[in-house]
C-alpha positions, 0 to 999 in steps of 0.5 A, a space after each residue: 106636538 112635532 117636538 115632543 114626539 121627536 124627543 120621546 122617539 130620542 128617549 127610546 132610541 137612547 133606552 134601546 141602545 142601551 137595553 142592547 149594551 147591557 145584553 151584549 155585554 152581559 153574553 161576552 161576560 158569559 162567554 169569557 172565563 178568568 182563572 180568578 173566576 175558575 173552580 178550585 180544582 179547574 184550570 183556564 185553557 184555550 178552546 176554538 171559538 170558530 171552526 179552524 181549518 187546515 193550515 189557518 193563520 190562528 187569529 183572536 176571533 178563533 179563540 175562547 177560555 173554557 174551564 176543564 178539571 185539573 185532572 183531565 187538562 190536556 198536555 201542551 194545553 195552551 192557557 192564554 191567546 197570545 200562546 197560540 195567536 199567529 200560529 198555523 193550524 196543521 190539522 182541521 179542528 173542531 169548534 169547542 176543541 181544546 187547543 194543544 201545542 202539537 196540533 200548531 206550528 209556529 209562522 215566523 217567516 215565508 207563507 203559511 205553507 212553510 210552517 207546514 211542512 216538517 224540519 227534515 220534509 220538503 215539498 215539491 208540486 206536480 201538475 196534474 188534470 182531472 184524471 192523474 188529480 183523482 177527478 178533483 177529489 184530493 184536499 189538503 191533508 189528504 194522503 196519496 200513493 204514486 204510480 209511475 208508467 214508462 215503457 221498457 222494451 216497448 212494453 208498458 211497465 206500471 208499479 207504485 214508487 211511493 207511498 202514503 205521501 201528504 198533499 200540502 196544498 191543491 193549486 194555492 190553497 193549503 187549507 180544505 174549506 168544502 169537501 166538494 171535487 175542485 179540477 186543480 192544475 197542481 198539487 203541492 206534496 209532502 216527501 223526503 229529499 230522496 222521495 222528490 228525486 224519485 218522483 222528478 225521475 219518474 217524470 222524465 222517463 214517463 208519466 204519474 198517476 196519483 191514487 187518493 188512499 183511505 185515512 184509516 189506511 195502514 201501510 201496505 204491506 206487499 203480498 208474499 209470492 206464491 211458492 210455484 208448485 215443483 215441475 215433475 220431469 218425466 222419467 226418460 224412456 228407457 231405450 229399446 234393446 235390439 232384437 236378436 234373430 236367429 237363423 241357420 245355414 245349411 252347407 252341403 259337400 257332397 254326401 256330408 250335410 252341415 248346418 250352422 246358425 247365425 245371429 242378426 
């Protein structure tokens, strides 16, 4: 009796397992789509299976084919996984979003970070605490301004020397997984040779201070000075005229009087 339950319990087990094949395998079906199987006027082309965030390492399980209408195929649409694999994400992108060239750079040697950073950029990381790292709200991919304080003729002088800078990385992370505030101790930017110069000049002669910019910001565009209103000079008093008195003299010789006048 022992025996004959164990082999039925066998015969379910082996029955179930199939059941759960048979479903798994019809949903991968389901999920994947040849260009065989496509619609005469559709095209095969990549499409994220997975959140991908900024500054992934692309990986097979990222990845799906969807069918789109030849006329609305994006340009640089990539068509099959090996065309994308390996690549780095350079903007956070969204599940079921199709996948275009330009939104990858290609990873061939280095870190990740490398492949981020454009042909004629460089990147330079300063230290920072939780005041001059915007209270730990600055991610990669963020945007920043810098200001630079020194003093001149001990007079504290602050002005922005840059603008609209990429953050690259925060600490060792390139790549912005939550939204919540990190305090960082560094943080990795994007800017020309020039700008790099600028910002280590102005750490020597002083300190920096980040301010995190809004991504629909436009460039700034520095207010034009107010025309000073024209200084009236008063008309200078005209000097007095002397004042001119007159007086007589009287001289008198014996019978014979005489006057004659003078002026002061």
């Amino acid at each position: 009796m022992a025996k004959r339950r164990g082999l039925v319990l066998i015969f379910l087990s082996l029955l179930m397992a199939a059941g759960a094949a048979w479903v798994a395998n019809v949903w991968v079906n389901g999920q994947l789509v040849t260009q065989a199987s496509a619609e005469p006027n559709a095209h095969r082309v990549v499409a994220a299976a997975l959140s991908i965030p900024f500054a992934t390492k692309v990986e097979g399980r990222h990845l799906k084919y969807i069918e789109v209408p030849m006329d609305v195929m994006p340009t640089g649409a990539f068509t099959t996984f090996e065309e994308v694999e390996g690549q780095v994400s350079t903007t956070a992108i969204a599940r079921g979003e199709i996948l275009v060239s330009e939104r990858f750079a290609a990873h061939e040697r280095g870190s990740t970070l490398a492949a981020l950073i454009d042909k004629e950029m460089r990147a330079i990381t300063v230290r920072v605490d939780d005041v001059i790292g915007v209270a730990g709200f600055l991610l990669p991919g963020n945007t920043v301004d810098i200001l630079a304080a020194r003093k001149v003729d001990q007079r504290a002088v602050t002005e922005t020397i840059l603008r609209n800078i990429k953050v690259l990385a925060v600490d060792q992370t390139a790549a912005a997984n939550e939204s919540e505030p990190v305090i960082v101790r560094a943080v990795t930017l994007e800017m020309t040779p020039e700008q790099a110069e600028i910002v280590v000049k102005a750490r020597t002669e002083g300190t920096i201070q980040l301010t995190l910019r809004n991504p629909e910001a436009g460039d700034y565009i520095e207010p034009e000075p107010k025309a000073s209103a024209p200084v009236k000079v008063a008309a200078a008093a005209p000097r007095p005229r002397p004042v001119v008195r007159d007086t007589s003299v009287t001289v008198i010789r014996g019978t014979e009087v005489e006057q004659t006048k003078t002026k002061n």
